[in-house]
N, C-alpha and C positions, 0 to 999 in steps of 0.2 A: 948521606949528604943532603944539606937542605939548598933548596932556591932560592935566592931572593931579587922578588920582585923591586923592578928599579921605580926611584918614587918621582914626580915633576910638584915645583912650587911655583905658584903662582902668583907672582907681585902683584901691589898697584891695580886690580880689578875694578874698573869705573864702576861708582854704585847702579848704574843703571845696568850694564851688564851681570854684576851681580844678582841683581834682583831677577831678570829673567831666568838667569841659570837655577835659583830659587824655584820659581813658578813652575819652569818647565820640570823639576826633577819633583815637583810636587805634583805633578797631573801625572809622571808617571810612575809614583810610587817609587823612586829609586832617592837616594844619598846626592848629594851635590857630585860629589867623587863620582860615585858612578854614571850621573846624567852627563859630565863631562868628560867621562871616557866615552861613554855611547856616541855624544855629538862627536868627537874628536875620529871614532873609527868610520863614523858613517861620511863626514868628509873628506877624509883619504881614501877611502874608497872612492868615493865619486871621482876624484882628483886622479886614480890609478887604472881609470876606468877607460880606456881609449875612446877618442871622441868620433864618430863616423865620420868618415873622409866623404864630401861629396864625388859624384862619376867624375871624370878627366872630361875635359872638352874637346868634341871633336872638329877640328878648323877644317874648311875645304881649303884653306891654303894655307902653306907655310908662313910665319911669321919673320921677316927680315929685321934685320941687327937695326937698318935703316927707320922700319917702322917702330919699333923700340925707343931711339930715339926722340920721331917726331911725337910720339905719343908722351915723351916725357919732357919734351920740353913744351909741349902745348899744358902741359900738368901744372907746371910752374911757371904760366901766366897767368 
């Protein structure tokens, strides 16, 4: 049984994007194809990569429904 690999075409490429995907697959020695599957996997990567949560803030007091409001309506003066 063979595999086959599923293909993507690419419309309408602005020439100036073309040309970099050009340059860049040219510094590293790979096919256009291949330089834009390389970019292609290395930003879904980053994009699948959980972004670090900063710590939770810790209040010495509670925060009221009341102050919620004044604070949002002072927002949208």
């Amino acid at each position: 049984m063979e595999f086959i690999m599923p293909g993507l075409l690419i419309k309408n490429v602005p020439p100036d994007l073309h040309l970099k995907l050009k340059q860049s697959a040219s510094q590293h020695h790979r096919s256009m194809t291949k330089e834009a599957l390389a970019l292609l996997e290395k930003a879904l990567e980053q994009e699948s990569t959980p972004a670090e949560l900063p710590q939770p803030v810790r209040l010495k007091s509670l925060i009221s429904r009341k102050w919620i409001n004044d604070a949002k309506r002072r927002g949208r003066e």
